[in-house]
C-alpha positions in Angstrom: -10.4 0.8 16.9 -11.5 -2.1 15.3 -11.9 -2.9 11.6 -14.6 -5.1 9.9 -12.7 -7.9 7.7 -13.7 -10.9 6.1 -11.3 -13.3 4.3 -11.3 -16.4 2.0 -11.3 -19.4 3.3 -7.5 -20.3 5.2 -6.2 -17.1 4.7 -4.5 -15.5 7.8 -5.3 -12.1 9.0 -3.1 -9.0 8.8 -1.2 -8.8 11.7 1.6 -6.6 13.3 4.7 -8.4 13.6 6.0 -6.3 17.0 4.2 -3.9 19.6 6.0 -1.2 17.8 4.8 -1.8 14.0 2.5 1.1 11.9 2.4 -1.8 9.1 0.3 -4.9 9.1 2.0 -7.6 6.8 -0.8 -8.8 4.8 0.3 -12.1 2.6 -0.6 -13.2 -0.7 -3.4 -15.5 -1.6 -2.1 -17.0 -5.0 1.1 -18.1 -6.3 2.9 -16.0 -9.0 6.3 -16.0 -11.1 7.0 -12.4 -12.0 9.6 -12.0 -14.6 12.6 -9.0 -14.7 9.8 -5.5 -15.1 6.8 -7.9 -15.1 3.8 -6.4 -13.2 1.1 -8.7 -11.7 -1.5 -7.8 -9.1 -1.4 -10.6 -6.7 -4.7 -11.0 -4.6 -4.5 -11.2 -0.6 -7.8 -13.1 0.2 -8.7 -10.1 2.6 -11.8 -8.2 2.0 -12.2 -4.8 4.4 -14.8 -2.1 5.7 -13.0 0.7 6.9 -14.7 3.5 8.7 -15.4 6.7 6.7 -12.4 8.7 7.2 -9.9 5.9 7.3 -8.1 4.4 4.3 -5.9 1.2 4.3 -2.4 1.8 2.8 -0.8 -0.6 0.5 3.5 0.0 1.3 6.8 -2.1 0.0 8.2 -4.8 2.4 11.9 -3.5 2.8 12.9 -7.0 2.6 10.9 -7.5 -0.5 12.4 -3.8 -2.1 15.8 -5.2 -1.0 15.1 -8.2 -3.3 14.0 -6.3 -6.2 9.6 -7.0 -6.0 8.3 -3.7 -5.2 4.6 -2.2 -4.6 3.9 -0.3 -7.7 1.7 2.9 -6.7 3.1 2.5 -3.2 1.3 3.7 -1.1 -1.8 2.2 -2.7 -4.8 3.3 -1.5 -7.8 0.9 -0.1 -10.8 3.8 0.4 -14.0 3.1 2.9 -16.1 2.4 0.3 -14.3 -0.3 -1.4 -15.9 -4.0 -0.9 -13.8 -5.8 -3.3 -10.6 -8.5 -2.7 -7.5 -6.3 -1.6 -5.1 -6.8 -4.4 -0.9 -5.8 -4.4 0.0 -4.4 -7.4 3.9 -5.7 -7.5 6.5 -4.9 -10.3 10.0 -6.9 -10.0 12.7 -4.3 -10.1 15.4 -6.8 -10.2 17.4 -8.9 -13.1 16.2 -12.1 -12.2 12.6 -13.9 -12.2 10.6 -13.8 -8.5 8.6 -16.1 -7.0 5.5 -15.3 -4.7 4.1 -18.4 -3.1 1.1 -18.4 -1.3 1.5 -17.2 2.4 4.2 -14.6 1.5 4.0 -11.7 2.9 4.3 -9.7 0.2 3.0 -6.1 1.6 2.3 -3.9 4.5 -0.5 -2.1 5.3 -1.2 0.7 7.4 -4.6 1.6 8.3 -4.5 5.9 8.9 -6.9 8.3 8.9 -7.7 11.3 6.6 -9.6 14.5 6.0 -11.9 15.0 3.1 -11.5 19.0 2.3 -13.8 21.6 0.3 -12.1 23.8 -1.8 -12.0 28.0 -1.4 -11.0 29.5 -5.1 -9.2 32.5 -4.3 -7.6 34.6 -6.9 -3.9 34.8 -5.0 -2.2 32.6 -2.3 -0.2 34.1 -0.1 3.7 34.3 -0.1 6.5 32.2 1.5 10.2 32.2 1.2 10.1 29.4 -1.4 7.2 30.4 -3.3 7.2 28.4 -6.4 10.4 26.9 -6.4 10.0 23.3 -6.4 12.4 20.4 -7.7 15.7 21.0 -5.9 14.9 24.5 -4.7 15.7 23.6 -1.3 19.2 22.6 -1.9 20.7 19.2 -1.0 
């Protein structure tokens, strides 16, 4: 499948890292010092068209969680309507102040696809074994 995408000028494209990767690292555009529970959206310089039915998904590095900088509303969601500048909301976790310099790679994304559904208002749903139990109802 391919994906339209236009970036500013000497920014490198998403790319997969191994043959095996769901998650594009996508790199920051701008430098940034995020202090201990600061949250700064730091723009990539990457600009998409998805197809209808697709949506690009914004995901924590594990080697920027493991150092405290983590994607806020992970997974964020880039819809196929969306024209603007792909931005990574980051919060930093972590006790000390964090650094992003441009070129990081300070995100992955995943490009997946999804279904758009109609709702059906019905008066009951039927019954399972769990029904409503919901928070821990499972057991550990």
């Amino acid at each position: 499948m391919y994906v339209k995408i236009k970036t500013d000028e000497g920014v490198s494209l998403p790319v997969y890292k191994t043959p095996g990767s769901a998650g594009m690292d996508i790199s920051a555009n701008e430098f940034h010092s995020i202090k201990p529970g600061d949250i700064k959206v730091v723009k990539t310089g990457v600009y998409l068209q998805l197809p209808i039915g697709y949506e690009a998904q914004i995901r924590t590095r594990s080697g920027m969680a493991l150092d405290g900088l983590i994607v806020l509303n992970s997974p964020g969601t880039i819809d196929s309507d969306y024209r603007g500048e792909v931005g990574v909301i980051i919060m930093n976790v972590s006790k000390s102040n964090a650094y992003i310099n441009k070129g990081d790679r300070i995100a992955q994304m995943v490009i997946a696809k999804h279904e758009n559904v109609s709702w059906e208002i019905v008066d009951r749903l039927s019954e399972t074994k769990r029904g409503g139990g919901g928070y821990g109802s499972t057991g550990v």
